[in-house]
N, C-alpha and C positions, 0 to 999 in steps of 0.2 A: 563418476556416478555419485548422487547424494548420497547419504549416509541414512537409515531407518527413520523416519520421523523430520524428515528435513523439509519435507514439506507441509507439512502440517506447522512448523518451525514459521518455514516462511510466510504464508498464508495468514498465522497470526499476527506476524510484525507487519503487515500489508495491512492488517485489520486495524492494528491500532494507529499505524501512519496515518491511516483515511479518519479514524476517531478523532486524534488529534488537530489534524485540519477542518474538521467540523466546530472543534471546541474552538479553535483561532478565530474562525471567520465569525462564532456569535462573542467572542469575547471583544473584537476589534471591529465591529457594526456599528457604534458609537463613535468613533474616534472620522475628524472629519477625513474627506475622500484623501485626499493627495498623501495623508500622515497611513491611511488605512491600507490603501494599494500598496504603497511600500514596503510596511510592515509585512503584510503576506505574503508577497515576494518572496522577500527574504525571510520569513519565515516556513512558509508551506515548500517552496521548491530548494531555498536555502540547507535548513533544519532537515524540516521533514524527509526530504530527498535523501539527505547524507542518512538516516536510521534506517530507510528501507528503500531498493532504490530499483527500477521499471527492471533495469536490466539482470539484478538477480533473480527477480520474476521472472525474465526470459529464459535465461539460464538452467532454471529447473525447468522450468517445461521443455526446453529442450533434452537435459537428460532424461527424464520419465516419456518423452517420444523415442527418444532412441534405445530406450531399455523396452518400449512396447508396453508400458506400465499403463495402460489407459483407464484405468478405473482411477488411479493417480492422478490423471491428467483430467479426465473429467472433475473431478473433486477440488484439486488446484483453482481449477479454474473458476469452478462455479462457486466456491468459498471465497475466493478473493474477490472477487466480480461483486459477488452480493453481499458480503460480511462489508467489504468498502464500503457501495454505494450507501447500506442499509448505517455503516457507522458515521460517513459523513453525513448524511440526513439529518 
């Protein structure tokens, strides 16, 4: 079971993974195609991946399902969902 606050923990580093890859893709939109795609590659699922990663995401959500924590679990979700897409943007 998570520990008080661990989701909110994670939620955040979800927030700034997605920030992060927002800031890659305008900082390497210049650079030509074949140098660009690779780059983000390895960067967004390389990088990025290893700081916060789908399956720690899953992982909480499965414990605050199995603990019945649903106000957790709506908030998880709808924080991560929308702080991403809203930080990639």
């Amino acid at each position: 079971m998570p520990q008080k606050g661990c989701v909110e923990c994670h939620a955040n580093c979800q927030c700034i993974r997605c920030r992060l890859i927002g800031f890659l893709v305008v900082l390497l939109q210049h650079r030509p195609e074949a140098q660009r795609e690779s780059l983000l590659l390895l960067l967004t699922t390389g990088f990025c991946e290893g700081f916060t990663t789908f399956s720690t995401f899953s992982l909480e959500l499965l414990y605050c399902l199995q603990a019945e924590a649903w106000d957790e679990v709506l908030l998880y979700l709808t924080l991560s969902v929308v702080s991403g897409v809203g930080a990639v943007y």
